[in-house]
DOVOTI-770169 format. One record per residue: residue in one letter; residue number from 1; x, y, z of N, C-alpha, C, O in turn. Coordinates in steps of 0.02 Angstrom, whole numbers. Example, Ala and Ser with C-alpha at 12.3 -4.5 7.8 and 13.67 -1.06 7.14 Angstrom:
2
PT rest  nr   n.xx   n.yy   n.zz  ca.xx  ca.yy  ca.zz   c.xx   c.yy   c.zz   o.xx   o.yy   o.zz
PT    A   1    660   -284    390    615   -225    390    660   -165    390    712   -166    423
PT    S   2    642   -112    354    684    -53    357    645      2    394    670     57    402
//
This chain:
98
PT rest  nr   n.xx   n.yy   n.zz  ca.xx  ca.yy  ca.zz   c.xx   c.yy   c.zz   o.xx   o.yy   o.zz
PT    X   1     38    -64   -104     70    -47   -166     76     29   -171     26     64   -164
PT    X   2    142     59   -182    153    115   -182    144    139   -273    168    106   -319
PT    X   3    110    191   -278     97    203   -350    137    288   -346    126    334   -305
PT    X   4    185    286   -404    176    350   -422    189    381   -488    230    344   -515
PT    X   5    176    424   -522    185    441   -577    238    488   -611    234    549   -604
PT    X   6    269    470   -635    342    515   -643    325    532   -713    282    505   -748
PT    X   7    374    596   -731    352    623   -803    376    562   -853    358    566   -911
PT    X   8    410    513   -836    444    460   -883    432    402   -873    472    357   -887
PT    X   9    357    392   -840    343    336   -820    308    316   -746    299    355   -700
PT    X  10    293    253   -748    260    251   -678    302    206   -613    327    149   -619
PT    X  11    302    238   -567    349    223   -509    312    160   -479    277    196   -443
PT    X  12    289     93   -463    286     49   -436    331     23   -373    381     -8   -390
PT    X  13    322     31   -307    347      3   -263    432     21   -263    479    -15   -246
PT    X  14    433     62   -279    498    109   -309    532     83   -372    583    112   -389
PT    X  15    505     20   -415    537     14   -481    484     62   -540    426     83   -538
PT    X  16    536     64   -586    525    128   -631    500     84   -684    541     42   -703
PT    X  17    432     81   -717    407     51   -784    402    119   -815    363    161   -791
PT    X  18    458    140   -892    447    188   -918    390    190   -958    353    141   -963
PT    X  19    382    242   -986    312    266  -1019    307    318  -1035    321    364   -997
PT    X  20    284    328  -1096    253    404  -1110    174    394  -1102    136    347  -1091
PT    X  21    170    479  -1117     72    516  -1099     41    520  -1162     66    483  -1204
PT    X  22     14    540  -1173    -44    562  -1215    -98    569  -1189   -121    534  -1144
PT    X  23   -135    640  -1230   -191    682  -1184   -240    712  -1229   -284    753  -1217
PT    X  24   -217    668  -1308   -238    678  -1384   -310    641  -1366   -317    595  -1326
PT    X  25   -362    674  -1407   -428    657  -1410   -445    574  -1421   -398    537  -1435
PT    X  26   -508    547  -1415   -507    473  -1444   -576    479  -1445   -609    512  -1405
PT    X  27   -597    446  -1491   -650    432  -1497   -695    397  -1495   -746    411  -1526
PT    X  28   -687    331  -1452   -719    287  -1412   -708    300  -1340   -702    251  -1303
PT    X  29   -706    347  -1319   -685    378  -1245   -718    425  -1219   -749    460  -1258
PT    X  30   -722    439  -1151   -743    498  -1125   -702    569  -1153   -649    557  -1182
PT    X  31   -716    625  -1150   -683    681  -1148   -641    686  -1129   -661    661  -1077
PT    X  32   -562    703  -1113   -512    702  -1071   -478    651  -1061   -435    652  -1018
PT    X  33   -489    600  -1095   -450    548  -1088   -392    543  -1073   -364    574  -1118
PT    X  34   -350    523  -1036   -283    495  -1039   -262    438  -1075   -301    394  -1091
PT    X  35   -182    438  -1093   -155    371  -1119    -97    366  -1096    -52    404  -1116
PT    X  36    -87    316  -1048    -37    287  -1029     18    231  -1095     -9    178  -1110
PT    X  37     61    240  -1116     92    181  -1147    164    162  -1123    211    200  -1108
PT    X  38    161    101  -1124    234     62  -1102    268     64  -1169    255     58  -1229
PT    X  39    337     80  -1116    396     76  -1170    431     11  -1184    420    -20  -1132
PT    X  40    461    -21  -1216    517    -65  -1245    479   -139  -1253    508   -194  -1256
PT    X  41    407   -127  -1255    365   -205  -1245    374   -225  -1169    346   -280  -1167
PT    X  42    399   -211  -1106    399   -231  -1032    328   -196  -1020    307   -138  -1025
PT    X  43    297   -269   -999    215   -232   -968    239   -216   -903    287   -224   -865
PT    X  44    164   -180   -908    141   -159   -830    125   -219   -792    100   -273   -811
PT    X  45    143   -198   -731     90   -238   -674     14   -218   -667    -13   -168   -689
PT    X  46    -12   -266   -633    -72   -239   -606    -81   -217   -567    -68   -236   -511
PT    X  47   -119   -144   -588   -113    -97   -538   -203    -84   -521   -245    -68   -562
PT    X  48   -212    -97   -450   -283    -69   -441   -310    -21   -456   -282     30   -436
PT    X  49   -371    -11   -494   -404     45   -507   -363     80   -592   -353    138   -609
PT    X  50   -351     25   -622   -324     42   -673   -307    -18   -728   -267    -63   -716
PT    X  51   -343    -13   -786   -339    -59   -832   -299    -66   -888   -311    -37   -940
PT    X  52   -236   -116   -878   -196   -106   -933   -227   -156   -977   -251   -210   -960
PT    X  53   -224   -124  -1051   -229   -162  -1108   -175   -168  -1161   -129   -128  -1172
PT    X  54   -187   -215  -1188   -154   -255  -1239   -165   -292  -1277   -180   -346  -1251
PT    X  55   -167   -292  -1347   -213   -329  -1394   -128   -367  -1432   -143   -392  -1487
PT    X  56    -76   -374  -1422    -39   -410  -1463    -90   -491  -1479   -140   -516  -1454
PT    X  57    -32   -513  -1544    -89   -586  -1553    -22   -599  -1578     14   -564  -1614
PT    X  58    -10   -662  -1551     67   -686  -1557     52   -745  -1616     98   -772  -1647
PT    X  59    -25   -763  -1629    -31   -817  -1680      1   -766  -1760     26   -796  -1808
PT    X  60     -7   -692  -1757    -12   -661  -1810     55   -638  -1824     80   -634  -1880
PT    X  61     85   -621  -1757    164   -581  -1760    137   -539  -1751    179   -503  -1778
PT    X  62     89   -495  -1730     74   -450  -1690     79   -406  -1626     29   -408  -1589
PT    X  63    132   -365  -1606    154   -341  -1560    130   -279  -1548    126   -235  -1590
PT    X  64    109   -276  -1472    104   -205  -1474    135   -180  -1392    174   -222  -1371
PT    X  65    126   -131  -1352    144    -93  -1300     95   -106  -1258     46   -120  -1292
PT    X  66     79   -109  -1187     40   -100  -1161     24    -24  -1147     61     24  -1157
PT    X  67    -35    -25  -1125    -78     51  -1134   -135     48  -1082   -163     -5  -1067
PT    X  68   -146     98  -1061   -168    117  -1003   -234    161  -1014   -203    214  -1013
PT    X  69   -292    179  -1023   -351    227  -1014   -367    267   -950   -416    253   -915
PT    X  70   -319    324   -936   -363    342   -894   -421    417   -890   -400    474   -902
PT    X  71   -496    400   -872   -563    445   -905   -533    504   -847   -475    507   -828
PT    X  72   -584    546   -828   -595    593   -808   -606    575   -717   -583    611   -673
PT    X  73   -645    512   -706   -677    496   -649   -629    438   -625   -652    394   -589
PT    X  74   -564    438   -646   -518    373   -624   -500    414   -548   -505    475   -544
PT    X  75   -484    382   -505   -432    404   -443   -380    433   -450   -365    478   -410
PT    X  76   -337    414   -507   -275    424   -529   -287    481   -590   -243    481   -633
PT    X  77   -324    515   -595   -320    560   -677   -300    624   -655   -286    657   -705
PT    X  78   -290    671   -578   -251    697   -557   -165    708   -585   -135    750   -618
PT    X  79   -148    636   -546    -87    630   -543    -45    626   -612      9    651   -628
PT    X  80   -100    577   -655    -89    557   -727    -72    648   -769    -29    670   -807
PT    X  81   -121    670   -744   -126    752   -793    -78    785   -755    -49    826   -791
PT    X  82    -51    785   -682      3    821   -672     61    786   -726     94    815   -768
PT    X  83     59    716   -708    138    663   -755    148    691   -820    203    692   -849
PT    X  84     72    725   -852     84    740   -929    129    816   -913    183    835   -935
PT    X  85     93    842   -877    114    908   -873    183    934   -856    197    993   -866
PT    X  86    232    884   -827    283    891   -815    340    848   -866    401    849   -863
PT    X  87    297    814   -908    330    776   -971    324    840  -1013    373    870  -1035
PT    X  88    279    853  -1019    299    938  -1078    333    970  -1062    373    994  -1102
PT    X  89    335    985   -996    394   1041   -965    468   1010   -994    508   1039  -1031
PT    X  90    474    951   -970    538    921   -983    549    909  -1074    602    911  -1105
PT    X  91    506    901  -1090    526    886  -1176    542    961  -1200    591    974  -1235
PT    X  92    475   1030  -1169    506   1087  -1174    546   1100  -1172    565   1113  -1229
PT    X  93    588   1110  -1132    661   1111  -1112    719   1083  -1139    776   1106  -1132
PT    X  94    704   1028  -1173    754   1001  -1219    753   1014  -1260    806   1000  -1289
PT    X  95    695   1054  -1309    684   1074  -1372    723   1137  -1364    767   1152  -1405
PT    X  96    705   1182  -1303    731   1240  -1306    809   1258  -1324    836   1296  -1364
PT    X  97    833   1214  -1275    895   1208  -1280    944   1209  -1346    994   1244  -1355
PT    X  98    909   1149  -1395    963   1145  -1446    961   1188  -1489   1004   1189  -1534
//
């Protein structure tokens, strides 16, 4: 399985599951947390070494995104903190512009 992380999402075996970052504090978490979230309700796959969650409850009408944790000591929190870092650049840039 080819994994990679694009500023707009995560690259799987070359298909694109979009997504935004977040790098905002939490407080049931380690320090540094990451947050992965899926866009348009299309989950993630399962990806090794990485736990997607999802609490929708379809008895309630309850919907939500899938979402991703990744701590400080994941394999992937590298790549994840470059993905954020180049999602700011790019949202930078669009702000600048208009």
């Amino acid at each position: 399985m080819k994994i990679k992380f694009m500023w707009n999402g995560i690259k799987i075996n070359g298909e694109l599951f979009k997504a935004h970052y977040s790098d905002g504090s939490l407080i049931n978490h380690p320090e540094g947390t990451l947050t992965i979230y899926a866009k348009r309700y299309r989950p993630f796959p399962e990806i090794p070494g990485l736990n997607v969650q999802n609490d929708s409850d379809i008895m309630t009408d309850y919907f939500e995104n899938d979402r991703i944790r990744v701590t400080p000591d994941n394999v992937f929190y590298s790549q994840v903190k470059e993905a954020i870092s180049k999602a700011n650049a790019h949202y930078d840039k669009i702000r600048g512009a208009k």
